[in-house]
C-alpha positions as CSV (number, residue, x, y, z in Angstrom):
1,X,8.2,5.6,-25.7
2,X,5.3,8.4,-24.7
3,X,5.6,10.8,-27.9
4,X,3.5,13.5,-26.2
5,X,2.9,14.8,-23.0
6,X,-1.1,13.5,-23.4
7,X,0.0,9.8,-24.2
8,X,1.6,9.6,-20.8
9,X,-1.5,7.9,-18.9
10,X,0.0,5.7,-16.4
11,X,3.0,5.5,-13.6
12,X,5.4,3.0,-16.1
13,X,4.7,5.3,-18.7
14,X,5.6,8.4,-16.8
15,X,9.1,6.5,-16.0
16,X,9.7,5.1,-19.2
17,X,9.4,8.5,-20.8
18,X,11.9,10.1,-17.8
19,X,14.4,7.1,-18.7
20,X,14.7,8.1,-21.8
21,X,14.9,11.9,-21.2
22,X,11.7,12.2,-22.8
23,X,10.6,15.1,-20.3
24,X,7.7,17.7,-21.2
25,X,7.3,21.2,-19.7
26,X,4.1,20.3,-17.4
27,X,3.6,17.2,-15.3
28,X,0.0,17.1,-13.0
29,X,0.8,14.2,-10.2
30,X,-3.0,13.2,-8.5
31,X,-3.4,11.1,-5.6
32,X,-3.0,10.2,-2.0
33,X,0.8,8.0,-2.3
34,X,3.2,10.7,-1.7
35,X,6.0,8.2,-1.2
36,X,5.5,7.2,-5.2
37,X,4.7,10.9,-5.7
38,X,7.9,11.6,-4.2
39,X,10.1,9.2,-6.1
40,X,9.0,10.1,-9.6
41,X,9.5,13.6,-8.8
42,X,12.9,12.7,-7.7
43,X,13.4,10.8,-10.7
44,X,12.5,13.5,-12.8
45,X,14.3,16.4,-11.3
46,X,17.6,14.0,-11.5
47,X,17.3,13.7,-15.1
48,X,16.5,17.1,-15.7
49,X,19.3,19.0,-13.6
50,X,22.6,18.2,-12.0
51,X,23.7,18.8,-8.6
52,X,25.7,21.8,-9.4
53,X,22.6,23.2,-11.3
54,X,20.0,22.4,-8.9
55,X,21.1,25.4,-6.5
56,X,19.8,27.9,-9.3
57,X,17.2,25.8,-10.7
58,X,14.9,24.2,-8.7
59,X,12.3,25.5,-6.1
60,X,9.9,23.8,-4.0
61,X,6.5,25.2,-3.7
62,X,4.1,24.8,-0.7
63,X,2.0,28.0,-0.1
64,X,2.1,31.0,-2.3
65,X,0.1,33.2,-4.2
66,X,-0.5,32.1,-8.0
67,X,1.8,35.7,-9.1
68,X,5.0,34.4,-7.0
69,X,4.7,30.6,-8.9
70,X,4.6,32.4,-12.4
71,X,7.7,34.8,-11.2
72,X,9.7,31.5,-10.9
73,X,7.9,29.3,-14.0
74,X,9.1,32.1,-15.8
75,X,12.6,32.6,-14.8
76,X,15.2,32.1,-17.2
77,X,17.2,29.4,-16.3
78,X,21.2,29.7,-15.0
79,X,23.7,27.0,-16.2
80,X,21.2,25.0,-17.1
81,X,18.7,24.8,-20.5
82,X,15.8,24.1,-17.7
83,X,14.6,25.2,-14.3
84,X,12.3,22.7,-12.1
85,X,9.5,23.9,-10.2
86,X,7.2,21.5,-7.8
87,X,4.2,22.4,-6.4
88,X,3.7,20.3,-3.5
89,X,-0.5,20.9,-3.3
90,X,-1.6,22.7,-6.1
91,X,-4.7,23.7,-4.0
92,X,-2.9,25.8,-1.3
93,X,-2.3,28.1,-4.1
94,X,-4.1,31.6,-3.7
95,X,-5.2,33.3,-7.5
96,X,-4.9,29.4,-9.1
97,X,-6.5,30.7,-11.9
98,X,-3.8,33.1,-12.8
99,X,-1.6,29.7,-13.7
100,X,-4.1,28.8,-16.3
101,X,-2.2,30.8,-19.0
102,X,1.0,28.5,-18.1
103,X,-1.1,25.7,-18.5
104,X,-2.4,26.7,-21.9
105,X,0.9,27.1,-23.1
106,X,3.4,25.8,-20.9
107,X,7.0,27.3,-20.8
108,X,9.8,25.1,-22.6
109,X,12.5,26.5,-20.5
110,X,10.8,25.1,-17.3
111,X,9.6,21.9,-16.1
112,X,6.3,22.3,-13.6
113,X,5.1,19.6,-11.8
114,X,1.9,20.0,-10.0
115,X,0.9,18.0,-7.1
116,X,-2.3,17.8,-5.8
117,X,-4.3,14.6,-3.1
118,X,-7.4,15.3,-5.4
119,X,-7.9,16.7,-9.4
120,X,-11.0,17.4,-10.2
121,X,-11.1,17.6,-14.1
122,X,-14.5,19.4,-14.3
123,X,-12.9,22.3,-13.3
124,X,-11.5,24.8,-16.1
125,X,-8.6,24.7,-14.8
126,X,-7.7,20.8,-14.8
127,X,-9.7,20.6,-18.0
128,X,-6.5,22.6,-19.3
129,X,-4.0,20.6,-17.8
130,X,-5.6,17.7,-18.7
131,X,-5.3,18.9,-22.7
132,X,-1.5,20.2,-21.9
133,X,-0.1,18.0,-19.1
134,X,1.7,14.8,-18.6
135,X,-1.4,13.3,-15.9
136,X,-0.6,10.3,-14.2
137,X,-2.5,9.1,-10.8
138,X,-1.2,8.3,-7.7
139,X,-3.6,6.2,-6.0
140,X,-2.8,3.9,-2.6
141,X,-1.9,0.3,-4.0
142,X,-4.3,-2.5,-3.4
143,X,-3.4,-5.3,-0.9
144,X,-2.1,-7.6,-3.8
145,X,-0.2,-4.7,-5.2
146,X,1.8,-3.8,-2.6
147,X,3.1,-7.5,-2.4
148,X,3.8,-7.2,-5.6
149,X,6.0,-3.7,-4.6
150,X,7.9,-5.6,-1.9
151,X,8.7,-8.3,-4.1
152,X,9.8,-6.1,-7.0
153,X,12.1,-3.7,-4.3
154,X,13.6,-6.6,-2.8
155,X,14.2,-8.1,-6.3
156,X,15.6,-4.8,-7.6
157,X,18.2,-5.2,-5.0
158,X,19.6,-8.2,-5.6
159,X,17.7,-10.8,-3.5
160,X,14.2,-13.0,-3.4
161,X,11.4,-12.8,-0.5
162,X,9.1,-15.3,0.3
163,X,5.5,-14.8,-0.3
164,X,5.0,-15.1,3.5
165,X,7.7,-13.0,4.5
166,X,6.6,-10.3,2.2
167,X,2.9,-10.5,4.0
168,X,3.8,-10.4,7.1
169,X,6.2,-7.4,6.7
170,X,3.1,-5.9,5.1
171,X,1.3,-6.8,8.1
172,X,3.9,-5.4,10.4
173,X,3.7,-1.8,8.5
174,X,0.5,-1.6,7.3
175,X,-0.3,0.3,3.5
176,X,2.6,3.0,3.5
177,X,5.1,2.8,0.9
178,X,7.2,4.8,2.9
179,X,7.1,2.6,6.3
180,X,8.0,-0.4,4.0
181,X,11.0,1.0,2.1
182,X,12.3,1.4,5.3
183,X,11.7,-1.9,7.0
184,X,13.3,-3.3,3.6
185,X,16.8,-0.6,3.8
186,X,17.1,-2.5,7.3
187,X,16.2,-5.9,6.2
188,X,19.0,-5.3,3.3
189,X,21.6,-4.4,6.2
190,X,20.6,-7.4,8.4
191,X,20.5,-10.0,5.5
192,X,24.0,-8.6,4.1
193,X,25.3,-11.2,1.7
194,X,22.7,-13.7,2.1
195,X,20.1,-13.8,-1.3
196,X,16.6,-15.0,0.3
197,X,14.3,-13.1,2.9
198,X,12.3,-15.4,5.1
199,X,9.8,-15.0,7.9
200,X,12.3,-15.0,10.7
201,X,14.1,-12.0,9.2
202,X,10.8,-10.1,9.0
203,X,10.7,-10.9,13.0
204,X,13.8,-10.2,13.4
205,X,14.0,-6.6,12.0
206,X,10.5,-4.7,12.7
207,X,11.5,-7.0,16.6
208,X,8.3,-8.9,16.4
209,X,8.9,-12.5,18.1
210,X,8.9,-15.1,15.8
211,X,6.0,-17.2,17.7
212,X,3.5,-14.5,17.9
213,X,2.7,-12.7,14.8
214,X,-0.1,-13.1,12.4
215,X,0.7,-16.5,10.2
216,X,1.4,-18.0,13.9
217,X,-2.3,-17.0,15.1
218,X,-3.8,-18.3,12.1
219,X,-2.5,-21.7,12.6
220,X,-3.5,-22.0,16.0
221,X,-7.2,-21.1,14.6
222,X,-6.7,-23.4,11.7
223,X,-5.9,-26.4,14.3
224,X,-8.6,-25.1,16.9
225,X,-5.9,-24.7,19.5
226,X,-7.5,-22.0,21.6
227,X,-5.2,-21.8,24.6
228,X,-2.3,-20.3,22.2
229,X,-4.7,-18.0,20.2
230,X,-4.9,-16.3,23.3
231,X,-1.7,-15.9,24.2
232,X,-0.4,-15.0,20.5
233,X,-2.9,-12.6,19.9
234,X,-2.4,-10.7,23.4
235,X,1.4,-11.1,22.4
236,X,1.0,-9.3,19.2
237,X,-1.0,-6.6,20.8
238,X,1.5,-5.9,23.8
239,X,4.2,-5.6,20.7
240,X,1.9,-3.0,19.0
241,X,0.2,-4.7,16.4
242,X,-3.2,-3.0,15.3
243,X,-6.1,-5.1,16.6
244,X,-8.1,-3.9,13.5
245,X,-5.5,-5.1,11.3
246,X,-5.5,-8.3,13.3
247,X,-9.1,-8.5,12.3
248,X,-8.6,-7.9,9.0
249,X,-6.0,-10.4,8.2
250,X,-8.4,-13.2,9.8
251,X,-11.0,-12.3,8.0
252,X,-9.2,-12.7,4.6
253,X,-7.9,-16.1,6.4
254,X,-10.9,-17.5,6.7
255,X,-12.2,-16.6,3.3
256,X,-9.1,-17.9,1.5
257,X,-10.6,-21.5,3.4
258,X,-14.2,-20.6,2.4
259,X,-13.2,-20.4,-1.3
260,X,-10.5,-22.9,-0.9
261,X,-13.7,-25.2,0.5
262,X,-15.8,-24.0,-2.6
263,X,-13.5,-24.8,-5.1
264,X,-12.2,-28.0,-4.1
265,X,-15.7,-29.4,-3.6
266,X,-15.8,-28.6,-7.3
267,X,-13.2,-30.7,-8.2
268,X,-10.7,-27.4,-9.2
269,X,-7.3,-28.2,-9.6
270,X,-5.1,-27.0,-7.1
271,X,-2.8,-25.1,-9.0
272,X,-5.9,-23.0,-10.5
273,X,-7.3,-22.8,-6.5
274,X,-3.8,-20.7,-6.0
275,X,-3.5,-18.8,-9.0
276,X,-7.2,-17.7,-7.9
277,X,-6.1,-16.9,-4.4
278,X,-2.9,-15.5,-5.4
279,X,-0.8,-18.2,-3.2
280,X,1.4,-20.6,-3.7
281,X,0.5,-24.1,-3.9
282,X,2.4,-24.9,-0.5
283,X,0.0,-22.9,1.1
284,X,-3.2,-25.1,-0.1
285,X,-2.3,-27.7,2.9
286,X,-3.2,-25.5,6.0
287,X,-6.3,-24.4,3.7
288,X,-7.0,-28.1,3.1
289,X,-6.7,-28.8,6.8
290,X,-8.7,-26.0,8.0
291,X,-10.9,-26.9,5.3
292,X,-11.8,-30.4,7.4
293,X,-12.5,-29.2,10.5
294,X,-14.7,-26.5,9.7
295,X,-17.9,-26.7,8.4
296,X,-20.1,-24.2,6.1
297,X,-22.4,-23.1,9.1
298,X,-18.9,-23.0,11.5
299,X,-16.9,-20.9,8.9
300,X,-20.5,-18.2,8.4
301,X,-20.1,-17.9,12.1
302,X,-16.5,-16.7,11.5
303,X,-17.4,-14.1,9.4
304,X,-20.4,-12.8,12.1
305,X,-17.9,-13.1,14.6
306,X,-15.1,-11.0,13.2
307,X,-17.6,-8.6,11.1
308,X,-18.6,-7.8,15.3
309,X,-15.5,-7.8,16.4
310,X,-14.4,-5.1,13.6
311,X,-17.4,-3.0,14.4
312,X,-16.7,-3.0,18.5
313,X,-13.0,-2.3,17.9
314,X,-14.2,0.8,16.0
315,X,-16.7,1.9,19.1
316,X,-13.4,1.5,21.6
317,X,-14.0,-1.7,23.2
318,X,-11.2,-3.2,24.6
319,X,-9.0,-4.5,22.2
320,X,-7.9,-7.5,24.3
321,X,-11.6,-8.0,25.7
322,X,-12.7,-8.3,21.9
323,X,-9.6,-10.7,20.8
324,X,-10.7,-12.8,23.4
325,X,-14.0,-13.4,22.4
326,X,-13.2,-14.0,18.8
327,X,-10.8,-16.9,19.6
328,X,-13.9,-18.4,22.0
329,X,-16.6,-17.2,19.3
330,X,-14.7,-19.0,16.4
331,X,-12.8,-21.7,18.2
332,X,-14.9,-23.4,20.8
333,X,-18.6,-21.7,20.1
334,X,-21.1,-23.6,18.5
335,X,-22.5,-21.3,15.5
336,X,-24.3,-18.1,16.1
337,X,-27.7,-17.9,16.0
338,X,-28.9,-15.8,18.6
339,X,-26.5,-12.8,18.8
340,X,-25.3,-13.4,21.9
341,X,-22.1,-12.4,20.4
342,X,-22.5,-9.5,19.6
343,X,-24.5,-8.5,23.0
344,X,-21.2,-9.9,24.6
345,X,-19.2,-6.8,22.6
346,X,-21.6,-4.1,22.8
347,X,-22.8,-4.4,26.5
């Protein structure tokens, strides 16, 4: 267990030292994931105060002037040994540098937590929290991460979710924590007793159709079938899925089959292939599949062709126009080599 405010240097440490009521008078939270932000804070305050003691005790800071913050650090706590103060951005805070004597010597009858999107440590003033402070960042999660978040939420509660089911209800709500722990509070409700979470429960709750979300449009690639990339991927954008992320989620298809391709031709075992592509083996058949029917030059003209498409998405072309051509581009056309492609989305 963290024995000092300073040893606390990561999120698990941060909770393991709240778990055990290990709690220190000054807390600096850095970062852009509120919705993590926002739990450990809760977390926190919980272990700190009781409901009957948080009506005294605990005040929530947006904008105010540095001499109104120190009023309340200051405060003498009622029925309670400590008072909780947040900060919600500690740069909206007028006179900042009139804290710094807090953070020098923090108040044990208090528990301040700072919050701020960015912490810049060159500063005098975070140089002194840094000394004084429990610092833990608060980054957005990687890609990988956040798969790992669903699966750990969903196993938290009592249940299991299938690597593809936990992608696609990443696709479906994109990077925030916060749009996720929803989808998963209704997917708890709609899957009741049941212990497993499959793809068609993803469908069913964010009320995406079953045939026409993102796993669906990459098979139809994978088998060259261009007829029903068209129509899923016009499908998935009258449902409201982001063409960009449509993009994106190709482009990491087709480069799971590039280094599926790579590796195989190297005679890697397949269980090494999916511990390197962070799949299960299961999935190595549509990779071995695709694998066949497209070759090195076709697969380079994949990545031109979405790399394009990205880029015209992002200068407002026409979101079905550009869909269109990638499934043409990728499927039927021969590769690339005189950027007709790419004249075809900027003209």
């Amino acid at each position: 267990m963290p024995s000092s405010a300073s040893s606390i240097t990561t999120r698990e440490d941060l909770r393991e030292s709240i778990i055990q009521k290990n709690i220190f008078p000054l807390y600096l939270f850095h970062g852009d994931e509120t919705y993590l932000m926002d739990e450990m804070t809760e977390l926190l305050v919980g272990q700190v105060l009781n409901e009957a003691s948080r009506n005294f005790n605990y005040d929530v800071i947006d904008e105010a002037d540095a001499r109104h913050v120190v009023g309340i650090v200051t405060a003498f706590p009622l029925e309670s040994d400590r008072r909780v103060v947040v900060v919600k951005d500690l740069e909206k805070i007028d006179n900042a540098e009139l804290l710094l004597p807090i953070f020098e010597r923090p108040v044990d009858t208090s528990v301040f937590i700072l919050r701020t999107p960015k912490a810049d440590f060159r500063t005098k003033m975070y140089r002194a929290l840094q000394k004084s402070a429990a610092v833990v960042s608060f980054r957005y999660l990687y890609e990988n991460e956040i798969n790992q978040w669903i699966a750990g939420r969903i196993k938290k509660a009592g249940k299991e979710i299938s690597a593809e089911a936990s992608e696609l209800l990443q696709s479906y709500s994109g990077r925030s924590l916060r749009d996720i722990s929803n989808e998963i509070e209704k997917l708890m409700i709609f899957v009741g007793d049941r212990n497993t979470i499959g793809t068609e429960d993803i469908s069913a709750v964010v009320g995406m159709s079953r045939e026409f979300n993102i796993f669906e449009l990459q098979k139809t690639f994978a088998r060259k079938d261009v007829a029903s990339a068209l129509k899923i991927s016009q499908n998935m954008l009258e449902a409201g899925e982001q063409p960009v992320k449509i993009v994106s989620m190709l482009t990491k298809y087709f480069l799971n089959i590039w280094v599926f391709q790579e590796m195989s031709g190297q005679n890697v075992p397949d269980a090494e292939i999916a511990k390197f592509l962070k799949v299960k083996e299961f999935n190595l058949r549509e990779y071995r599949a695709a694998s066949r029917i497209y070759s090195p030059d076709e697969l380079e003209n994949c990545f031109r062709t979405l790399l394009a498409a990205d880029e015209a998405l992002k200068n407002s072309r026409p979101s079905s126009v550009v869909l269109s051509i990638v499934a043409y581009s990728v499927i039927r056309g021969k590769p690339e080599t005189d950027g007709s492609f790419q004249r075809n989305l900027h003209s």
